[in-house]
Structure formats: structure tokens, C-alpha cells
C-alpha positions in Angstrom: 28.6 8.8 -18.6 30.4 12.7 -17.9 31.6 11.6 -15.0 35.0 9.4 -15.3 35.6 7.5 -12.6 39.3 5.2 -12.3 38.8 1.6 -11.9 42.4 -0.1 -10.4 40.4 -3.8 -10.2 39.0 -3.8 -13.5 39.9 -7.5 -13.5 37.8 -8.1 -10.7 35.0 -6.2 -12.0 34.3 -8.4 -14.2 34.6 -11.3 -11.8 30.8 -13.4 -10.7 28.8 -11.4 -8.1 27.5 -14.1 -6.8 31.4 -15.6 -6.3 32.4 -11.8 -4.2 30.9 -11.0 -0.8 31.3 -8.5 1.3 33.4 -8.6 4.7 31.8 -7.9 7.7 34.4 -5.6 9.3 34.4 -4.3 12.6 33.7 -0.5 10.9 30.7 -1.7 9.2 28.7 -3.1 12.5 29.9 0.0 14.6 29.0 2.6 12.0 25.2 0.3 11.7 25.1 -0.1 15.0 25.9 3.9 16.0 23.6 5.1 13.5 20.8 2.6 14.6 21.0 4.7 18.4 19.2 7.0 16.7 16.1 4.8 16.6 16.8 3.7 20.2 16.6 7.5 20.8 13.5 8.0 18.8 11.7 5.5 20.8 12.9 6.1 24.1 11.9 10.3 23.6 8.6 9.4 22.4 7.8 6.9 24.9 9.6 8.3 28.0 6.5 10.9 28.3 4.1 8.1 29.4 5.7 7.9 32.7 5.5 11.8 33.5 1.8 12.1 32.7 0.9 12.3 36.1 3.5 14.4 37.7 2.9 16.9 35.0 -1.0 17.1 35.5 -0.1 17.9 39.0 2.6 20.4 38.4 0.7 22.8 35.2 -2.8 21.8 36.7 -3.2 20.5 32.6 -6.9 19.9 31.4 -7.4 16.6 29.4 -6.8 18.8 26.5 -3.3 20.6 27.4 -2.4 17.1 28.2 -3.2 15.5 24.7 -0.7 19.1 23.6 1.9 18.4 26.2 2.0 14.4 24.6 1.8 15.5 21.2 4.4 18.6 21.2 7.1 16.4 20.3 4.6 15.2 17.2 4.9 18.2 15.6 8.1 18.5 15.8 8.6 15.0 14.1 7.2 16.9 11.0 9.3 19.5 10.7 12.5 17.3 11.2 10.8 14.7 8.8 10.9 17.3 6.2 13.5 19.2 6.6 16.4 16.1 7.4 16.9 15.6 3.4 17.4 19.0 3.0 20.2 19.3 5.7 21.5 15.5 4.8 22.0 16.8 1.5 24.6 19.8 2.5 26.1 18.6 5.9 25.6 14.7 5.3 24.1 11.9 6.3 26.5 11.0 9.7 27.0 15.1 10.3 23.2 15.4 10.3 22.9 12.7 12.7 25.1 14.7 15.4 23.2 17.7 14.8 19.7 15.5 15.8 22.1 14.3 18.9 22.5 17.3 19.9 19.0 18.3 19.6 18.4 15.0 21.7 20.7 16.9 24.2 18.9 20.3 24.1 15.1 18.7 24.8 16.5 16.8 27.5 18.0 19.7 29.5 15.1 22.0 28.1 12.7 19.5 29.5 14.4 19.2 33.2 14.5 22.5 33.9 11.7 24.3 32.1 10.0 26.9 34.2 6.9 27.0 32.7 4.0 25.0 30.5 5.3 26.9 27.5 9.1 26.1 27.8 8.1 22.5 28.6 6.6 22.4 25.1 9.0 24.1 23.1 11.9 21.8 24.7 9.8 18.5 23.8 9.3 20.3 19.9 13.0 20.5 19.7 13.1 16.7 20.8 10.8 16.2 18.2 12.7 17.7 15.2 15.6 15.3 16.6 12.9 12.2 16.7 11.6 13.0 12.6 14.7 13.7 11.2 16.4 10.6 13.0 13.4 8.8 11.7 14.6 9.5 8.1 18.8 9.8 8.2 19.5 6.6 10.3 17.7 4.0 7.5 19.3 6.2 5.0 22.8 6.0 6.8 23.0 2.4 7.4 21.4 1.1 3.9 24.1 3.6 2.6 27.0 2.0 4.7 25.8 -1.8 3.9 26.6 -3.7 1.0 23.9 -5.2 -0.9 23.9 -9.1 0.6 23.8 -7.6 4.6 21.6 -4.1 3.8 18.2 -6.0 4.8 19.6 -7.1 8.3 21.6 -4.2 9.1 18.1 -1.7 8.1 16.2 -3.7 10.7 18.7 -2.9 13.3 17.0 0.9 13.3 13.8 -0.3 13.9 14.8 -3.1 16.5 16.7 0.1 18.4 12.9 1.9 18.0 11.5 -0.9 20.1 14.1 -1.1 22.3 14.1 3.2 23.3 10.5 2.1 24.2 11.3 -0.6 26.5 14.2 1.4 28.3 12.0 4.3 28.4 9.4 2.2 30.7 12.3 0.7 32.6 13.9 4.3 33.3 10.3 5.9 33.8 10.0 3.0 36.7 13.3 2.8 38.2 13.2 6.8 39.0 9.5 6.7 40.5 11.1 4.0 43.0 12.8 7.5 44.1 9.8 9.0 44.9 10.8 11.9 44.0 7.6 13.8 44.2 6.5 16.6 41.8 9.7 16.5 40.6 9.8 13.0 39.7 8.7 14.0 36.0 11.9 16.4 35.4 14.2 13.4 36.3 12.4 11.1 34.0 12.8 13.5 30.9 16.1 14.0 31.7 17.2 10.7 31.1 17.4 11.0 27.6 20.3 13.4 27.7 22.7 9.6 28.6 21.8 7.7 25.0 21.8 11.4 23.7 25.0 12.2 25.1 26.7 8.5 24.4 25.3 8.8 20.6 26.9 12.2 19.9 30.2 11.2 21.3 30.2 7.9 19.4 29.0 9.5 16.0 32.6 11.2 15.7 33.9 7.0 15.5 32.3 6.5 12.2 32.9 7.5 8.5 30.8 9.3 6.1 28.5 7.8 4.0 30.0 6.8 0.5 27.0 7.5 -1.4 27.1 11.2 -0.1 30.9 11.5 -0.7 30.2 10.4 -4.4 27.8 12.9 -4.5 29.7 15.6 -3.7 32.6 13.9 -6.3 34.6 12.9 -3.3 35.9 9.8 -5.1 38.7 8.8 -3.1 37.1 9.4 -0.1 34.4 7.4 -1.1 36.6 4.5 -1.9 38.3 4.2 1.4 35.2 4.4 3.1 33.9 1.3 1.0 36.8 -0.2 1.5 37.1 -0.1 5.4 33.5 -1.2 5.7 34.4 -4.5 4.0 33.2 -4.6 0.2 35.2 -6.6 -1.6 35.1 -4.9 -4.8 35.2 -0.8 -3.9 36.4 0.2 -7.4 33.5 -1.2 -8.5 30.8 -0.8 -5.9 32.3 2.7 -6.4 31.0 2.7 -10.0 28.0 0.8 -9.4 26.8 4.1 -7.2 28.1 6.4 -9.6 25.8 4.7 -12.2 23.1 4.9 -9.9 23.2 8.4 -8.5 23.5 9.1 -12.6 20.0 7.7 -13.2 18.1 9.1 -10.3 19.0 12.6 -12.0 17.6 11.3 -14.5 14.4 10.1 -13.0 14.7 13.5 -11.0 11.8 15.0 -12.5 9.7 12.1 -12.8 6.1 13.1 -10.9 4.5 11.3 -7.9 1.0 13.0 -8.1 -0.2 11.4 -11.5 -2.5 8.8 -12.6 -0.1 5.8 -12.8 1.2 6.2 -9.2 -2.3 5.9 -7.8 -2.2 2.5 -6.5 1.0 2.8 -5.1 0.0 6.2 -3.2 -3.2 4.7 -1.9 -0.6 1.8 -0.1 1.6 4.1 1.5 -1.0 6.5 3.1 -3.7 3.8 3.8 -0.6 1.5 5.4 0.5 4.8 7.2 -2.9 5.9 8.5 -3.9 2.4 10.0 -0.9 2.1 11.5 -2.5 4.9 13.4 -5.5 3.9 13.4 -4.6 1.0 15.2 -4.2 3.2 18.8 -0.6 1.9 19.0 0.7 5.4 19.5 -2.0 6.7 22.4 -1.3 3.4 24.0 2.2 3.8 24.3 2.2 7.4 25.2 -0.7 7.1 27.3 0.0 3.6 29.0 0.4 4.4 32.6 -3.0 6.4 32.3 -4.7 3.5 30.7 -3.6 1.1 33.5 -4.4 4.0 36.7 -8.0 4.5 34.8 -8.3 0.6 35.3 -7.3 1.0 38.7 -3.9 -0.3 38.9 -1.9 1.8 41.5 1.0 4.0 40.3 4.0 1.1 41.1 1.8 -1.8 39.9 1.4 0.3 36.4 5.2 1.3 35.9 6.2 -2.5 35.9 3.5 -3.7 34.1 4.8 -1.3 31.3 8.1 -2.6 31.4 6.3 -5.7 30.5 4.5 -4.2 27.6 7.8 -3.0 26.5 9.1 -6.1 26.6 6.2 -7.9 25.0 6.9 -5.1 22.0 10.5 -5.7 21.6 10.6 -9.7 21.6 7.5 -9.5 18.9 9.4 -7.1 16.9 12.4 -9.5 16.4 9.8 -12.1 15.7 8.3 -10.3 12.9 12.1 -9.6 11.4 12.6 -13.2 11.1 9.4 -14.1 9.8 8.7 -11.2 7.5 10.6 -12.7 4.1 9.1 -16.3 5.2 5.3 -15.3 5.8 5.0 -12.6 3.3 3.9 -9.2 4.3 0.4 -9.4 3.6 0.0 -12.7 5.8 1.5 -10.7 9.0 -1.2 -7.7 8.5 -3.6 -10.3 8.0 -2.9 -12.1 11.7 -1.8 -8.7 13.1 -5.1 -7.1 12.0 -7.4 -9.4 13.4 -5.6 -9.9 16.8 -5.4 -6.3 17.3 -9.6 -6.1 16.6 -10.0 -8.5 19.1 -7.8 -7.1 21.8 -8.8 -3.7 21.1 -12.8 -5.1 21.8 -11.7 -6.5 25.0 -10.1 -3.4 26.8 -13.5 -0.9 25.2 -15.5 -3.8 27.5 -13.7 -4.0 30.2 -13.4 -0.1 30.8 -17.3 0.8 29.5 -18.7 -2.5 32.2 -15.3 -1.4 34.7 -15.3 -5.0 35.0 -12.4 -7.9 34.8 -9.9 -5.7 35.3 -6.9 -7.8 35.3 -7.5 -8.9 32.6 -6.5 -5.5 31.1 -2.8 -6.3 31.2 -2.9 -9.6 29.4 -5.2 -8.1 26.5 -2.5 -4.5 26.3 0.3 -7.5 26.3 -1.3 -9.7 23.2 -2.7 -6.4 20.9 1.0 -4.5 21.3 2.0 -8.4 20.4 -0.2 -8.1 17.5 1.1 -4.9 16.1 4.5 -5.5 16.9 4.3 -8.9 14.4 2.1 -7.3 11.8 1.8 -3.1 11.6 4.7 -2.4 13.5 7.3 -3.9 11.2 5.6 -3.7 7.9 4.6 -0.2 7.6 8.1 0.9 6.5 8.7 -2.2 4.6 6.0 -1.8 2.8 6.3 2.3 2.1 9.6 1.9 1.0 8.8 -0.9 -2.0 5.5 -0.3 -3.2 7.1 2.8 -5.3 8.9 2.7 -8.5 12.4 4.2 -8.7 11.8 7.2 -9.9 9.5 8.4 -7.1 10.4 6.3 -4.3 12.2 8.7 -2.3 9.3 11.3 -2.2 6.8 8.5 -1.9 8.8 7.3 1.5 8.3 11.0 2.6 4.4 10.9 1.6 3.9 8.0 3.5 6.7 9.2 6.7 4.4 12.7 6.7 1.0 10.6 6.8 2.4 8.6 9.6 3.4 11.4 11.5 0.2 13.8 11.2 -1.9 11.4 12.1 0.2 10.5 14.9 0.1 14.0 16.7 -3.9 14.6 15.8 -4.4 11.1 17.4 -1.8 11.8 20.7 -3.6 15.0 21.3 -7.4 13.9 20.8 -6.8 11.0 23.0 -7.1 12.1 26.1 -10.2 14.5 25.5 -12.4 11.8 24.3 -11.0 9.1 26.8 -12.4 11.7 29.5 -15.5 11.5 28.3 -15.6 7.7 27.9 -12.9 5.4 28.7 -13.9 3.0 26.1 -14.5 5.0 23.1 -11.0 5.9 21.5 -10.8 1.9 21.7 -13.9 1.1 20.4 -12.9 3.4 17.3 -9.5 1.4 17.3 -11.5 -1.7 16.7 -13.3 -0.8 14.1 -10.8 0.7 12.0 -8.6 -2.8 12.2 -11.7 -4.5 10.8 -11.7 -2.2 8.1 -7.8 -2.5 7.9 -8.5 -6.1 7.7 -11.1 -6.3 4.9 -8.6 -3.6 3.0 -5.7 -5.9 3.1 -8.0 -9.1 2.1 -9.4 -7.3 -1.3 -7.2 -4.8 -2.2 -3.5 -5.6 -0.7 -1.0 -6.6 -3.0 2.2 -9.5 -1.4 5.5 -7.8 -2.5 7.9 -10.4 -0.3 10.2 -11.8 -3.1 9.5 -9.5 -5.8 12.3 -7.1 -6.9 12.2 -3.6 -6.5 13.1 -3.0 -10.3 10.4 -5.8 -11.1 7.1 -3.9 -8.8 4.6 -3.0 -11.1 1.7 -1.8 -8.9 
């Protein structure tokens, strides 16, 4: 290897893995847990929306189809941060990035309260969005960098728990302020909310360390070390050269292509697992849940809570599926989740094409974001970021981020247009497509739980 790195444990480099374990210090859970606020963040921005729907309509006069534009604003800007965050991560690093989506966070918010027009409304929720996609990508990246090996699993999850959780405090927020009644400009108070977590995120990023896989990057060595050391690995000399190793073969593998004939199976995973994720509605549900429930007739008050109860619904099936997910296997969860989700799915498209049994709408919106919350909702990055081989596993995670996120935005904005047109179509389209999902995962579906990434041959 070119590069020489001193070892001062060489002694205990040598000693039995299995006999060292990291420490869990109190540096390692803040720097996981302030880096995971950036999924809380990401959920609570995309969700907070749902509440502001119809103070929006009646402040911009928005068509069905401004709407879906107004929802899905923040969608495109997902995009751009997803593909530009490596980029950035790669000069500034991974925990300097993350300020700079906190203070992006910061900028929506504000941009969002006070905008003057339609226009300014949609470049502010853009901005949020850039914060939202590259979030998405640095806070995984932060944390599994931070975590030794034997607590990386758990301390990932946390990002995605902190997802779930922005969703549910987004309903609770959304429901608390209309108790205000606060009028037109009930919807500028709601967006504004975000600027709190925002503002608590940024000032708490400044409490945490760099991440030592950046700092060896950049031959930071000693850095490095003292950063591995204060988040408790027993061994930093030689976790220290462990990564050194590591970011030595991934030059190596550097040029290795996605696009070719042996990485077709594994490309037809990440985008089909990506696109039904979509395909499953979750998305227009949660951004659109307060219309859903006033199309059904549920007054405005009744709705808000009953979204807090969605939310909640979301977040206790979420930790659920982290538990079960190694036990069950990830093919078994899209399996149940698939199936539950058709079902549900068939029962709201009935009860809004025969407008009949209408409370029963809350109990089938509580057991289908159930079902995707166990299955979809947890799996879909799981699976994206195993199903590649070394070499290419860092672009394939973007592949299958950028499917995600398209789809997303095209699905946000059509939502609303077609719901106008008939309530029970976009979910009769839902339906189908988790059928499909289903029969995709029966026949063609490989189970990765218990497999070793350096041992998936797909």
C-alpha cells in the first residue's frame, strides 16, 4: 500500500475481533443521534404541507393542477440535493454538508412564511427540497461512518425511525396550529414550524466530530484517529487501517461500470423496489392526507387528528419492521406488506367511487400506512443498498435514490388532477400495481437477510 500509516497497538491488532468491541460513548449516540435530525427534518418538511393544502387553495386560488406543483416543488428539489450532496460531502464533509442542508432547512422555512407570491412560495419549498435530498443521502452516510461495525445496523435505522417520526410531528404541529384558527394565514404558521428542528439541528451539528472516513480521505490521520477514538472503538490504530485499506480498494474498483450486462439483475431490484415503493400511493397519501379525509367528508378538526393518528400508526409499524426485518427476512415483509396494502388500497377506491361507509376510511388509511410502514417502508433502502456489489454500490444507491425520487414528484403532482376527476382512481391504480408488486416479489425476488455483502452474487 503507498500510503504508510503508524500503528502504536500493533499488539492489539492482532488480538480476536470477535474478543474487542466497541464502547458505546456518549460522542457516538450524540453524533448518531444529531445526524439522524436530519431524517426527522426530511419527514417533517415533506409532510408538513398536507396540513396547508387548504389554506393555500384559498390564498393562490390554485387549480387541482398548481396544487399537485405547489406539493411536489419540494420533489424536485430532492433531486437536485440527491445528486449533488456527494459532490459537496466530498469537499466540505460529511457533518459540514449537513449544516449547510440545516441551513437550507432554515431558509424554506422563513422563505415559505413570508412569501408574497405563488412563485416565491415554490422556490422557498425547492430550496427545502435540496435540504430534504441531500439529507436523504449525508445522514446514512454520516452515521454508518461514525459506527463501528457491531452497532452500524442499529445506529443506520435511527435515520429512518427520525423519517417517521418528522411525519408524525408534522401532523401534530399541522393540528395544534389550526386549533389557532388562524385563518388564511394559518398555512404560513404551519410551514414555519420547521425553522425550530431546523434551527435546534444546525446549532447542535457544531457538538459533533467529523467523520473519520472523510478525515482519512483527505490523509487527516491523526485527526481521524481521535475521532475513532472518542466514539468508542476499541482498536483505532487499527480500525484506522482497516479504512485506509478500504478506501484503497474502492479506487480501485473506481472505474468499475454499473450499466453492463452482469449488473442487470441487481439494477432491475433497485429501480423496481424504488418505483413500487411509489407505486404503492404512500407518498400522495401522506402529502395529500387531510384532502383525502375532507373528500370523505370528515370536517377540517376531525381530519387533523385523525392524521396524527396515521402518523402514529406509521411510526410504531416502522420500529416494528426494524425489529423484525433480520428475523423475517426481507422478502417475507414485502410479501405481507404487499398484499395488505392491495387490500386496503381496494377498500378506500370503493368507498369513495359508492361514497359509502365512510368511517371506515380511517381504519383502512390506518392498516395500509401499517402495511407499508412493516413491508416497503423499511425495506426499500435496505434492500438498494445490498443488492449491489462493491464496486458499484455507491452509484447503484444513487440509481435507486434518483428512481425513488422522480417518481415521487410525477406521482405528488398527478395526484390531485386525476383525484378531481375521480376520487377513486389514483387508488384503484395503487391496487393494482401492489398486486403486481406482489407477483414480482413471489417469482423474481431474491431473500438477502443473512447473506454478506462481500458474499451477494445476484
Amino acid at each position: 500500500m503507498s500510503i504508510e500509516v503508524k500503528i502504536r497497538a500493533e499488539s492489539q491488532s492482532n488480538a480476536d475481533p470477535s474478543m474487542v468491541k466497541a464502547r458505546i460513548t456518549a460522542a457516538l449516540i450524540l453524533s448518531a443521534l444529531v445526524a439522524a435530525l436530519g431524517g426527522l427534518l426530511f419527514g417533517f418538511d415533506t409532510s408538513v404541507i398536507a396540513g396547508a393544502i387548504r389554506s393555500l387553495i384559498e390564498t393562490f386560488g390554485l387549480t387541482p393542477a398548481k396544487l399537485g406543483i405547489t406539493v411536489s416543488s419540494a420533489l424536485l428539489g430532492t433531486i437536485i440535493g440527491a445528486l449533488v450532496a456527494g459532490y459537496v460531502s466530498q469537499h466540505l464533509g460529511r457533518r459540514d454538508s449537513l449544516r449547510l442542508t440545516a441551513v437550507l432547512y432554515l431558509i424554506s422555512a422563513f422563505g415559505c412564511c413570508l412569501a408574497w407570491s405563488w412563485h416565491i412560495l415554490l422556490i422557498a419549498r425547492i430550496v427545502g427540497g435540496i435540504g430534504i435530498g441531500a439529507s436523504s443521502v449525508l445522514g446514512p452516510i454520516y452515521i454508518a461512518e461514525i459506527s463501528p461495525a457491531n452497532l452500524r445496523g442499529r445506529m443506520v435505522g435511527l435515520f429512518q425511525f427520525n423519517i417517521v417520526l418528522g411525519i408524525l410531528l408534522a401532523y401534530l404541529s399541522n393540528y395544534l396550529v389550526s386549533l389557532r384558527n388562524l385563518g388564511t394565514n394559518e398555512w404560513r404558521w404551519e410551514l414555519a414550524m420547521l425553522a425550530i428542528p431546523a434551527a435546534i439541528f444546525l446549532a447542535l451539528l457544531f457538538a459533533i466530530p467529523r467523520s473519520p472516513r472523510w478525515l482519512a480521505e483527505k490523509a487527516r490521520y491523526n485527526e481521524a484517529r481521535t475521532v475513532l477514538a472518542r466514539i468508542g472503538e476499541a482498536d483505532p490504530d487499527k480500525e484506522l487501517k482497516t479504512i485506509i485499506e478500504s478506501l484503497e480498494r474502492e479506487r480501485q474498483l473506481s472505474g468499475e461500470k454499473l450499466f453492463s450486462r452482469v449488473h442487470r439483475m441487481p439494477i432491475f431490484l433497485a429501480i423496481s423496489v424504488a418505483a413500487f415503493s411509489q407505486f404503492s400511493g404512500i407518498n400522495a397519501v401522506l402529502y395529500y392526507i387531510n384532502s383525502i379525509f375532507s373528500a370523505a367528508g370528515s370536517n377540517y378538526l376531525t381530519g387533523g387528528l385523525q392524521t396524527v393518528v396515521i402518523g402514529a400508526t406509521n411510526l410504531v409499524f416502522t420500529i416494528l419492521a426494524m425489529v423484525m426485518i433480520d428475523r423475517f427476512g426481507r422478502k417475507t415483509l414485502l410479501l405481507i406488506g404487499s398484499v395488505g396494502m392491495a387490500a386496503t388500497l381496494s377498500g378506500i377506491a370503493v368507498i369513495f367511487y359508492t361514497q359509502q361507509h365512510r368511517e371506515l376510511l380511517v381504519w383502512l388509511l390506518i392498516a395500509y400506512v401499517a402495511s407499508f410502514a412493516f413491508s416497503l417502508g423499511m425495506v426499500v433502502w435496505v434492500y438498494i443498498s445490498e443488492v449491489f456489489p462493491n464496486g458499484v454500490r455507491a452509484k447503484g444507491q444513487s440509481l435507486g435514490s434518483l428512481t425513488h425520487w422522480v417518481l415521487s414528484s410525477i406521482i405528488s403532482a398527478l395526484f390531485p388532477v386525476f383525484a378531481a376527476r375521480s376520487s377513486a382512481s389514483p387508488f384503484v391504480f395503487f391496487a393494482v400495481m401492489m398486486l403486481v408488486f406482489f407477483v414480482v416479489v413471489l417469482l423474481i425476488y431474491p431473500e438477502t437477510k443473512n447473506i454478506a455483502l462481500e458474499d451477494m452474487r445476484l
